[in-house]
PyMOL CGO cylinders between C-alpha atoms (Angstrom):
from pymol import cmd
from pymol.cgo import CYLINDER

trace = [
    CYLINDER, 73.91, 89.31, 95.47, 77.11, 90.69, 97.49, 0.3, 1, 1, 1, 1, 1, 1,
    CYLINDER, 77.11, 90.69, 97.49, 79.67, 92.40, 96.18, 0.3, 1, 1, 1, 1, 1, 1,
    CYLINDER, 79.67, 92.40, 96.18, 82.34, 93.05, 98.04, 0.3, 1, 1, 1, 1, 1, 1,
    CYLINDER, 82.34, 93.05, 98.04, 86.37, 94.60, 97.54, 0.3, 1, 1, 1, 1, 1, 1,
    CYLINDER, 86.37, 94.60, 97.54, 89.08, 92.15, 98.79, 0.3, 1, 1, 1, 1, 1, 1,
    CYLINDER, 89.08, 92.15, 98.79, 92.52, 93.15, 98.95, 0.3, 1, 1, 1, 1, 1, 1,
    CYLINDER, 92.52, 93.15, 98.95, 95.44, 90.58, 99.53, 0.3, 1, 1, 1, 1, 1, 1,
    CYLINDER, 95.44, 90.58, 99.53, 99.28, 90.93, 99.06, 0.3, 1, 1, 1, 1, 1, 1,
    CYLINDER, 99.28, 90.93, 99.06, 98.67, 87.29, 96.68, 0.3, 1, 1, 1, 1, 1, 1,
    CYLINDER, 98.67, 87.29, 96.68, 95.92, 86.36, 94.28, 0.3, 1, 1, 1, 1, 1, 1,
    CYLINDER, 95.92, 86.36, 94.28, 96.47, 83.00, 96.03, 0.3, 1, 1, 1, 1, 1, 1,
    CYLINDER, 96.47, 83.00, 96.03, 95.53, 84.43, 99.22, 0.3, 1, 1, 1, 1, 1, 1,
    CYLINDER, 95.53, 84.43, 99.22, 92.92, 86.79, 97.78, 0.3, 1, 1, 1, 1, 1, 1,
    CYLINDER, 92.92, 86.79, 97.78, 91.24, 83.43, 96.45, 0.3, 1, 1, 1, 1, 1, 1,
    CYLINDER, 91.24, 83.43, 96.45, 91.53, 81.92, 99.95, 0.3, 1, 1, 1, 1, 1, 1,
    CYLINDER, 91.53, 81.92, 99.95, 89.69, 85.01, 101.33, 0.3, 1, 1, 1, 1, 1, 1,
    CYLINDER, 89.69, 85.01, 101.33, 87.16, 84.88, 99.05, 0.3, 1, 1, 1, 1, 1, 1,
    CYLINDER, 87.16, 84.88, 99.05, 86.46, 81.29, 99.54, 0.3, 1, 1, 1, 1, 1, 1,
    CYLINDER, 86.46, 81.29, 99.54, 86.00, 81.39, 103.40, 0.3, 1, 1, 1, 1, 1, 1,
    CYLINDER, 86.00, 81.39, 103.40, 83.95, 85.12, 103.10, 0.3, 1, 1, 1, 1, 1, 1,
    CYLINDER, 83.95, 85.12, 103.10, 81.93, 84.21, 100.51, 0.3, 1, 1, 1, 1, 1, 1,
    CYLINDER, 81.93, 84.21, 100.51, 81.91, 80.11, 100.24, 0.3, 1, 1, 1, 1, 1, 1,
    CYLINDER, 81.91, 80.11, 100.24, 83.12, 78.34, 97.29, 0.3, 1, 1, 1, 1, 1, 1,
    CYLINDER, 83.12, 78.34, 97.29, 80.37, 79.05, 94.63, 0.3, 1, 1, 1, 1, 1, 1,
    CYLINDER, 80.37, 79.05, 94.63, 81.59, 82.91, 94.66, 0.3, 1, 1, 1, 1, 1, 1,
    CYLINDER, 81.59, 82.91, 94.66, 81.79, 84.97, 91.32, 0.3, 1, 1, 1, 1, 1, 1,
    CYLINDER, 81.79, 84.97, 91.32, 84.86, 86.99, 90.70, 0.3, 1, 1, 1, 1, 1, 1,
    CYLINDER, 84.86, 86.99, 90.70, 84.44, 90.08, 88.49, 0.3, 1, 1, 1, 1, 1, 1,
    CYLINDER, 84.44, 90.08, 88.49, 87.66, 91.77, 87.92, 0.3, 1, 1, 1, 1, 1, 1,
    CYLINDER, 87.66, 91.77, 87.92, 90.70, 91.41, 89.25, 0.3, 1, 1, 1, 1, 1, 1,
    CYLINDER, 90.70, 91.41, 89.25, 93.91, 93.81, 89.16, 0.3, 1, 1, 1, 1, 1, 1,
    CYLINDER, 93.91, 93.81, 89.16, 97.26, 94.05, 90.79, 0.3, 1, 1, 1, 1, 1, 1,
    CYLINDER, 97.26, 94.05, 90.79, 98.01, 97.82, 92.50, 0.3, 1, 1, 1, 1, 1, 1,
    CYLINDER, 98.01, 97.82, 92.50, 100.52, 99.32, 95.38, 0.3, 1, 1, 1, 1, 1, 1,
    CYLINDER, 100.52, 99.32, 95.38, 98.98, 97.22, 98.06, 0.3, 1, 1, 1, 1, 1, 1,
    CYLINDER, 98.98, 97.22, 98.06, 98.63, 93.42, 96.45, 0.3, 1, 1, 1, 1, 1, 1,
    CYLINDER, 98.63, 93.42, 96.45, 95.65, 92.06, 94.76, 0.3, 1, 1, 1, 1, 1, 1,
    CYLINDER, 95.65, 92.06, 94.76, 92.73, 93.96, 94.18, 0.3, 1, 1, 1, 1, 1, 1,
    CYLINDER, 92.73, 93.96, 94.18, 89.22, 91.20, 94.01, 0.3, 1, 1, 1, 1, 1, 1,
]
cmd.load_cgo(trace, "trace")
């Protein structure tokens, strides 16, 4: 399994990121908001 951190300004774009890094059948753990955007 991968695990890996993404960090976006949007969770829309943090989604998007995910999807084209990781391919649509990804997992999402946690998510939070901080300083810098979206934390994945």
């Amino acid at each position: 399994m991968k695990m890996k951190r993404i960090v976006a300004p949007t969770m829309a774009q943090a989604i998007e990121r995910v999807k084209k890094e990781l391919g649509s059948n990804a997992v999402i753990f946690q998510t939070k908001k901080s300083e810098k955007g979206t934390v994945l």
